[in-house]
C-alpha positions as CSV (number, residue, x, y, z in Angstrom):
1,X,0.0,0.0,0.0
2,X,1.6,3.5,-0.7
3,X,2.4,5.4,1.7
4,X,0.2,8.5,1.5
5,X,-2.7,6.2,1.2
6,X,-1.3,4.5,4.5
7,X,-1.4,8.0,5.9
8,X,-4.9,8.7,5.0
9,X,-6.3,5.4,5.9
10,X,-4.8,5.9,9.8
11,X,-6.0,9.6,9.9
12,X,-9.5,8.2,9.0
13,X,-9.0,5.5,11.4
14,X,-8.2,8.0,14.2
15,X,-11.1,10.5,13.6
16,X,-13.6,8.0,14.1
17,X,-12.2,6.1,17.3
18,X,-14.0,8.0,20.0
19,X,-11.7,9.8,22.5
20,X,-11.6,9.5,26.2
21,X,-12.2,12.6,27.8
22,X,-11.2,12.8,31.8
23,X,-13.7,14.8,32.9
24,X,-16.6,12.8,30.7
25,X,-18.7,10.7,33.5
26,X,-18.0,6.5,32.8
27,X,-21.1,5.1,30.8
28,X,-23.7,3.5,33.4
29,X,-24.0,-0.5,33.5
30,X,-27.7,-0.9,32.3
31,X,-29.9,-2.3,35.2
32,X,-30.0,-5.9,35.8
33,X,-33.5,-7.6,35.3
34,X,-34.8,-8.0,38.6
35,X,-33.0,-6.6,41.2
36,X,-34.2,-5.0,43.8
37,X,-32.9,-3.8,47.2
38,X,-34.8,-5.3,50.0
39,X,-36.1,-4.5,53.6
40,X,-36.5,-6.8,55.8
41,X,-39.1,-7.3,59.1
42,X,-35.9,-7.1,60.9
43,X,-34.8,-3.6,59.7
44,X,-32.2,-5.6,58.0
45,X,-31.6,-4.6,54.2
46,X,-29.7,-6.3,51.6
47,X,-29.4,-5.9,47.5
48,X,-30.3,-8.8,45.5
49,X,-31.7,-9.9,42.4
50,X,-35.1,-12.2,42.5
51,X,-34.8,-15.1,40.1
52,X,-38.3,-16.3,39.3
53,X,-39.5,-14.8,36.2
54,X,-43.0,-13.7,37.4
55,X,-45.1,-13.3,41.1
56,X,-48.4,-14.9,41.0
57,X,-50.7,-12.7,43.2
58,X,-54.4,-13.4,44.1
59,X,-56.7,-10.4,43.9
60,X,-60.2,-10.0,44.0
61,X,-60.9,-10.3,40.8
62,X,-58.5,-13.8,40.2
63,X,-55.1,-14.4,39.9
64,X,-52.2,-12.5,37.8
65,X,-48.8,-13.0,37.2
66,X,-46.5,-10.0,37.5
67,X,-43.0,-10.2,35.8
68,X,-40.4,-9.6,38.0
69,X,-39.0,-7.0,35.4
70,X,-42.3,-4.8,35.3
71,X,-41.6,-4.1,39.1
72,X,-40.6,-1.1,40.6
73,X,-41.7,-1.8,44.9
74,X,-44.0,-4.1,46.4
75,X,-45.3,-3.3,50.2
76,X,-45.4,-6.6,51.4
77,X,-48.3,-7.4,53.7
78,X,-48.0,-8.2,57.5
79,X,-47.2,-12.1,57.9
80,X,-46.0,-14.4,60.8
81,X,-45.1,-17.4,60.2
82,X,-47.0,-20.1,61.7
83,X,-45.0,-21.0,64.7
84,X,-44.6,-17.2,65.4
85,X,-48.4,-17.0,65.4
86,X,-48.2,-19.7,67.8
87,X,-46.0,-18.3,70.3
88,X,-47.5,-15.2,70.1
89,X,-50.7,-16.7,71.0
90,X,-49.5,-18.6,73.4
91,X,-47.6,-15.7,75.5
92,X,-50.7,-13.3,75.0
93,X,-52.9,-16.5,77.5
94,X,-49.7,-16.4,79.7
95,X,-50.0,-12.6,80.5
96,X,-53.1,-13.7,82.5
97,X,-51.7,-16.1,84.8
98,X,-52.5,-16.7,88.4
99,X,-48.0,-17.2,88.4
100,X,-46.4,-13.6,88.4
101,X,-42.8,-15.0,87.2
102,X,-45.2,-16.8,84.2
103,X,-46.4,-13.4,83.5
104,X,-42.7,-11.3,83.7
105,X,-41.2,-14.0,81.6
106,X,-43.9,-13.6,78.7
107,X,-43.7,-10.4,79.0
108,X,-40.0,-10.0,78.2
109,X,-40.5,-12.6,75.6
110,X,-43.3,-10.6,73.9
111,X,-40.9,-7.2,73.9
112,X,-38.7,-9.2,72.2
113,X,-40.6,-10.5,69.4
114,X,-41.6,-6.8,69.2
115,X,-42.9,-5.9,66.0
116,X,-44.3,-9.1,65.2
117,X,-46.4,-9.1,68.4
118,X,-47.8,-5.6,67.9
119,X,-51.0,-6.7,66.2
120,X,-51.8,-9.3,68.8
121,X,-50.7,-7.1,71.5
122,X,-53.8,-4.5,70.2
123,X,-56.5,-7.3,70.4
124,X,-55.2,-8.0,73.9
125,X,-55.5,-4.7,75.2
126,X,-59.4,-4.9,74.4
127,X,-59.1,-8.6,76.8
128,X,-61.8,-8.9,79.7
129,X,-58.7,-9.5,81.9
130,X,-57.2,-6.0,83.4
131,X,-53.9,-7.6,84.0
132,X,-53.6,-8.7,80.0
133,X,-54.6,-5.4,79.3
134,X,-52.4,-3.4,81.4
135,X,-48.8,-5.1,80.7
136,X,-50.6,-5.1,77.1
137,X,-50.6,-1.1,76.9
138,X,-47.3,-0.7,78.3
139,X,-46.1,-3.0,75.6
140,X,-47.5,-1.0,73.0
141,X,-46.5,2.3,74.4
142,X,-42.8,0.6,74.3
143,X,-43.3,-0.5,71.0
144,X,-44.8,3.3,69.8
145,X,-41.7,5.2,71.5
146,X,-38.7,2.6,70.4
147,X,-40.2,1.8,66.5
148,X,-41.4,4.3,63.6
149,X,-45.2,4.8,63.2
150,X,-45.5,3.2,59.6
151,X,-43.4,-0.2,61.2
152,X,-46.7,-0.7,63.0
153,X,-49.0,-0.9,59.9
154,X,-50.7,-4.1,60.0
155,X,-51.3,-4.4,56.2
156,X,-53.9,-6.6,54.9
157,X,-52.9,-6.9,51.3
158,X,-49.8,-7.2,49.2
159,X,-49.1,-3.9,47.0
160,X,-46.8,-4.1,43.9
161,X,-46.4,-1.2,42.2
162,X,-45.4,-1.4,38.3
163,X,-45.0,1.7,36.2
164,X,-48.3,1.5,34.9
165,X,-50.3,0.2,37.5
166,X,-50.6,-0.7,41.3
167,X,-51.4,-4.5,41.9
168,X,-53.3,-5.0,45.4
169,X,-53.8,-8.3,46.8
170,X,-51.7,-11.6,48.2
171,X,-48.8,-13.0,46.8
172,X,-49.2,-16.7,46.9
173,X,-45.9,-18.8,46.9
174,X,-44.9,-18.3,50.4
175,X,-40.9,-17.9,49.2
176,X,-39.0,-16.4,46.8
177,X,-35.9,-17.4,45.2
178,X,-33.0,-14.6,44.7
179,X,-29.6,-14.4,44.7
180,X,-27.4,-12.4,47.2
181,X,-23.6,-10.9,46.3
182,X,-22.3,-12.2,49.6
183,X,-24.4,-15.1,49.8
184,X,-25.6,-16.4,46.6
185,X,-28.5,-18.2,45.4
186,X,-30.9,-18.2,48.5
187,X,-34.5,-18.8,49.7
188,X,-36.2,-16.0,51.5
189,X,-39.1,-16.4,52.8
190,X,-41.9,-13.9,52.2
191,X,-43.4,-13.4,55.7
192,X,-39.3,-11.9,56.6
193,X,-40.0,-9.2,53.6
194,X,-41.2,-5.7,54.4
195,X,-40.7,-4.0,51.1
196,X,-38.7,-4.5,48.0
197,X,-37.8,-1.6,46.0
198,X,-36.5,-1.4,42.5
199,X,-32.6,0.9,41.8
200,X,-33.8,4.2,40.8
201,X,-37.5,4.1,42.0
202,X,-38.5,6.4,45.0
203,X,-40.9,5.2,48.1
204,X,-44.1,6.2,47.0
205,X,-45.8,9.0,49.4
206,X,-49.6,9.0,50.3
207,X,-51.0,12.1,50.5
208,X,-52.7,12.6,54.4
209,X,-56.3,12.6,54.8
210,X,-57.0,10.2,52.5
211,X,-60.7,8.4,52.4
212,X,-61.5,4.6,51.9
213,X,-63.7,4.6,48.6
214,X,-67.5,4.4,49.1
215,X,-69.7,3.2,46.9
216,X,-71.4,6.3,46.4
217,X,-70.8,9.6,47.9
218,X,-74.1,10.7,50.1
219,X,-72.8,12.9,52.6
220,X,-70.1,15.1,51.2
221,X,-72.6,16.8,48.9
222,X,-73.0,19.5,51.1
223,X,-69.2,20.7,50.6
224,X,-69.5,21.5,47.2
225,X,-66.0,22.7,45.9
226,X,-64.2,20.7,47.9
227,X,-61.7,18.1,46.5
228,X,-61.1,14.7,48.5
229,X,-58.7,12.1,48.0
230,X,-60.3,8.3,48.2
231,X,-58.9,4.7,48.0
232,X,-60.2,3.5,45.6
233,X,-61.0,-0.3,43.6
234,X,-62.1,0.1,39.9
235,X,-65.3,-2.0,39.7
236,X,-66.2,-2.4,35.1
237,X,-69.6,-3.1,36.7
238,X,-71.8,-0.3,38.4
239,X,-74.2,2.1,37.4
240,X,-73.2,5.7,36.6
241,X,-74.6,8.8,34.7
242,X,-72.8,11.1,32.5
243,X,-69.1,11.9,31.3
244,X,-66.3,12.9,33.8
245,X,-68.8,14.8,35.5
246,X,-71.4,12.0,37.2
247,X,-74.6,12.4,39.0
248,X,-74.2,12.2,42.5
249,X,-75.6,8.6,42.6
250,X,-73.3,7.2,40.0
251,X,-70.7,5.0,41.6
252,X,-67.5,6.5,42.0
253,X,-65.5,3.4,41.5
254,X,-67.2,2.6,38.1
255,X,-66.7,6.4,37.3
256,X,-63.1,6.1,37.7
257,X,-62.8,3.2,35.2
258,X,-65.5,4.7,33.0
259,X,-63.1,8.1,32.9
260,X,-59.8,5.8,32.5
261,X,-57.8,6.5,36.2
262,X,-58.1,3.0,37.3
263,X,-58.1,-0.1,35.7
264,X,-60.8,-2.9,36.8
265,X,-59.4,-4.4,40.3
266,X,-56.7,-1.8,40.6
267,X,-56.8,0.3,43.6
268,X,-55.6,3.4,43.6
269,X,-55.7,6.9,44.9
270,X,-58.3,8.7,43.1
271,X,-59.2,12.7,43.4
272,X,-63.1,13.5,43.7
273,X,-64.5,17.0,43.4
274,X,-67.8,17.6,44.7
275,X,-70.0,19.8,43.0
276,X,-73.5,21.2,43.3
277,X,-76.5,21.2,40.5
278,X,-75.8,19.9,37.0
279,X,-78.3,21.0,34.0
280,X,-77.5,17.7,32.4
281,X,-75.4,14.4,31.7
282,X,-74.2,12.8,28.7
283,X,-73.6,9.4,28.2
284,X,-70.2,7.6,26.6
285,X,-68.7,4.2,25.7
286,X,-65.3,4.4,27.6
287,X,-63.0,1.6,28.9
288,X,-65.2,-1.1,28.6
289,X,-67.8,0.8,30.6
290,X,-71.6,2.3,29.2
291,X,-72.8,5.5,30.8
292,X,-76.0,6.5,30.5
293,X,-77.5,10.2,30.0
294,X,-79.5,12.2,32.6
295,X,-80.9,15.1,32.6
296,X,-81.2,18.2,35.6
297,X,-79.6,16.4,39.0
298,X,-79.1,18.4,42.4
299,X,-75.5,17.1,43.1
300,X,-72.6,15.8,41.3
301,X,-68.9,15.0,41.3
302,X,-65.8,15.3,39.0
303,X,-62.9,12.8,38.4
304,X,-60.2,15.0,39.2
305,X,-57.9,13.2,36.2
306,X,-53.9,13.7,37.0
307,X,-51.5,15.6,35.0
308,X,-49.6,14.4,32.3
């Protein structure tokens, strides 16, 4: 090859290999499918990657499976497992014996266990006994000085929040398989898990004040203007009247399928602004769901839609 064409060919070769620049920031390692950084009933937290493809979880409306990959934090719902439940039980009958040592040493045992006593500890405080309820209150008041107010949650459901949706209801295999840098492929069980949260996604915050959805709204129409945050379920299935604006007896949980805020069986937190008299309703075909027209009505309310 002659030389000047040597020379041209190694220029050419030079422009288009990328240089290095010190002060240019080191290209990110793209996110590995699945992992998650997890909290534990324990306080204990640890990064690792979950290895089953999907999560079955059994809501209301049947069963789906989530993939792993779609999920940016689940809230795990408050489990003990069985022989837990069984101590627990077991020290909560011993606080009312006729033997005081019998009593101290369940005591103790029960403020160890802590956490996972709290909900039992409630029930006992309403016992017929006084002495179950007294060492029970002082329990609790232990438990509300020395652990943060959301710890104490008893949650009912599973929550799994996706980008596109928030999934409530129980996840059914009672273990998950993951793997651990410092410990490697592992079983955890899911009664140990508080929350699981997904690299880059931020703990969802819940407004304050926020109402558990009715199935229609008597009683509020008397603050007209007012805007109110509910918990809500869609439900493809009720009766409502008109078109973002509904009648005030349409069913608010239909409405917010109807108007395309929640999906059927996802619950969500769904704005409602009350209003006053109406001149008229119109019906649409929306999301699987028929609304039908009306005319004149005395009060109303608005899906407050979010912002894009």
């Amino acid at each position: 090859m002659p030389s000047a064409l040597r020379f041209a060919v190694l220029a050419l070769v030079v422009l288009l290999v990328p240089v290095a620049r010190g002060d240019d920031p080191p290209p990110k390692p793209p996110a590995t499918p699945g992992a998650v950084e997890a909290k534990f009933t324990d306080d204990s937290v640890l990064k690792l990657t979950l290895l089953d493809d999907k999560i079955e979880v059994t809501t209301r409306y049947g069963k789906l499976m989530v993939p792993v990959t779609d999920v940016r934090q689940i809230d795990f719902a408050t489990r003990l497992p069985e022989d837990v439940a069984r101590r627990v039980t077991a020290l909560i009958d011993q606080l009312a014996s006729t033997e005081f040592k019998t009593r101290e040493d369940a005591t103790a045992e029960l403020r160890k266990l802590g956490v996972r006593a709290y909900s039992a500890l409630v029930k006992a405080a309403k016992n017929p006994d006084s002495e179950v309820v007294r060492r029970a209150e002082e329990l609790i008041a232990k438990l509300k000085d020395e652990v943060a107010e959301e710890r104490l949650e008893v949650r009912d459901n599973d929550v799994i929040h996706t980008d596109e949706m928030k999934i409530v209801g129980r996840i059914s295999a009672p273990t998950m398989k993951v793997n651990t840098l410092p410990f490697g492929e592992q079983t955890v069980k899911v009664a140990d898990l508080y929350a699981f949260r997904a690299p880059g996604a931020e703990a969802e915050v819940e407004p304050k004040n926020i109402m558990e959805g009715p199935r229609l709204l008597y009683g509020l129409y008397g603050q007209v203007g007012k805007t109110f945050v509910f918990r809500l379920t869609g439900v493809p299935n009720g009766v409502v009247y008109g078109t973002d604006v509904y009648t005030g007896d349409s069913d608010p949980q239909t409405a917010a399928v109807h108007c395309g805020v929640l999906k059927p069986g996802q619950t969500g937190l769904v704005k409602i602004k009350i209003l006053g008299a109406v001149p008229g309703f119109t019906q649409t075909f929306r999301n699987g769901v028929q609304s039908h027209p009306y005319g004149a009505y005395p009060n109303a309310f608005e899906i407050v839609k979010p912002k894009k």
